[in-house]
C-alpha positions as CSV (number, residue, x, y, z in Angstrom):
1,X,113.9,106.4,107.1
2,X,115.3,105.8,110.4
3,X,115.1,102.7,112.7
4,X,112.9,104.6,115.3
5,X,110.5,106.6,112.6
6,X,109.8,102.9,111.8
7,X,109.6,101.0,115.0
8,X,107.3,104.1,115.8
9,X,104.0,103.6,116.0
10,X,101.8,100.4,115.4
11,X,103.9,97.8,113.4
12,X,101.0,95.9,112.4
13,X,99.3,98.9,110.2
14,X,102.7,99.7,109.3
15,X,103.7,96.0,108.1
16,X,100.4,96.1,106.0
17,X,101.5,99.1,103.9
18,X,105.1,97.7,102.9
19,X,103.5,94.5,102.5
20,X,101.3,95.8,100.0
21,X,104.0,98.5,98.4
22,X,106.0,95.1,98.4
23,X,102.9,93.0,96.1
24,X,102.8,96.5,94.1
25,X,106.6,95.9,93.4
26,X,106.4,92.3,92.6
27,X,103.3,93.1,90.0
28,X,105.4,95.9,88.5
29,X,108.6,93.4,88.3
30,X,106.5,90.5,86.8
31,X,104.9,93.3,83.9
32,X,108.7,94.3,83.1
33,X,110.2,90.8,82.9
34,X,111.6,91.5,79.4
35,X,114.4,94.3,80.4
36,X,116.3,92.4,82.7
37,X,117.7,95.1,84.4
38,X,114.5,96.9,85.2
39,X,113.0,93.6,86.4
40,X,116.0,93.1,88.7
41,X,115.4,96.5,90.3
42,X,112.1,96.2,90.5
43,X,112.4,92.1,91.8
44,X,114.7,93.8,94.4
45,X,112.6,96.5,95.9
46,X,110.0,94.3,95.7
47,X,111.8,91.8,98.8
48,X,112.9,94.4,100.5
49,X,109.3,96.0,101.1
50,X,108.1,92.5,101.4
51,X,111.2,91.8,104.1
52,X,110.5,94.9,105.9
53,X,106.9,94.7,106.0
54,X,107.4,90.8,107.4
55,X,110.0,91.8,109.8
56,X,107.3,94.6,111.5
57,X,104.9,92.1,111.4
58,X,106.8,90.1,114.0
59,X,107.7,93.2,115.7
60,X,104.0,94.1,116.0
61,X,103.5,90.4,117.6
62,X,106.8,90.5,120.0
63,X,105.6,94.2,120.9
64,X,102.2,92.8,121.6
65,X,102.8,89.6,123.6
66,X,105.6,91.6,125.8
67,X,102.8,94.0,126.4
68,X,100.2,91.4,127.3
69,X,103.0,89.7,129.9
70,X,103.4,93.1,131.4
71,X,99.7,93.8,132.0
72,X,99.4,90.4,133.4
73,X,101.6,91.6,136.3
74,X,100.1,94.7,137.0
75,X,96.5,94.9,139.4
76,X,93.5,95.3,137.7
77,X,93.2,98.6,138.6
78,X,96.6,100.0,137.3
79,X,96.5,97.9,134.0
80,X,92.8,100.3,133.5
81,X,94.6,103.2,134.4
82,X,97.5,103.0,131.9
83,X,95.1,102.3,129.1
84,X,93.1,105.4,129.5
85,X,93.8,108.3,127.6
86,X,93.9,110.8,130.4
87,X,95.7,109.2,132.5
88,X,98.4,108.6,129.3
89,X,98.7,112.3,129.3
90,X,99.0,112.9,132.7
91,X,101.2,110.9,132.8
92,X,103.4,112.4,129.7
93,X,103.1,116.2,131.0
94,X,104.4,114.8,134.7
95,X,107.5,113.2,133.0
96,X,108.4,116.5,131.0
97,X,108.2,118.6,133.9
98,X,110.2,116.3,135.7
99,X,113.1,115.9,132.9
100,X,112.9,119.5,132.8
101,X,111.7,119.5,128.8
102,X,108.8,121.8,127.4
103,X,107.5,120.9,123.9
104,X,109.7,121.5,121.3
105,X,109.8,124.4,119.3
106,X,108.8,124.0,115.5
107,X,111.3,124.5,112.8
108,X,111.7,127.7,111.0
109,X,110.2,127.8,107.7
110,X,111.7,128.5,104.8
111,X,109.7,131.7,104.7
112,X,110.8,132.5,107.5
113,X,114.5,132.1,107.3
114,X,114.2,134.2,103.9
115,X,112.9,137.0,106.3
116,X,115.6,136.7,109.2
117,X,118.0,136.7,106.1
118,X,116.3,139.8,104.3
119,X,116.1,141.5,107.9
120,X,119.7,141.2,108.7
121,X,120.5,142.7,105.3
């Protein structure tokens, strides 16, 4: 997974699921203590979720606080504003049409790649 799928989004919810995939990995690691091996493995997935899910944890706090120092700043009235949804998209359609960028076009299926393939044929 890349660095921005994972910093996308809200951290905290995120943290909580590697934190408990990370618990579910430690459990697993503890019932196959016997093959060493398998318990190392398991022992090291285990941290990693665990390290991950800690590390967007304090993300998800840094993110908030910066966020609450930057609405702090900002008059009553604009710090409403950017929290409404509306206003969120407005804001969104303004800045593609600006940057020159419609929404991007989905990817082909594999359905329909078979039939641009058969088609040429």
């Amino acid at each position: 997974m890349a660095l921005q799928q994972l910093l996308r989004g809200d951290p905290s919810k995120r943290s909580k699921v590697y934190l408990a995939i990370g618990a579910l990995s430690l459990v697993k690691a503890i019932a196959v203590r016997n093959d060493r091996d398998r318990f190392r493995r398991e022992l090291l997935d285990a941290g990693l979720f665990l390290g991950i899910g800690l590390a967007l944890r304090q993300f998800g706090k840094l993110k908030a606080q910066k966020r609450q120092e930057l609405e702090s700043q900002l008059p009553d009235w604009a710090a409403a504003a950017m929290r409404s949804e509306s206003a969120r998209r407005g804001v969104r359609s303004v800045a593609k049409r600006q940057l020159g960028q419609s929404e991007p076009e989905p990817e082909p299926t594999l359905r329909d790649r078979a039939r641009g393939v058969l088609a040429s044929l």
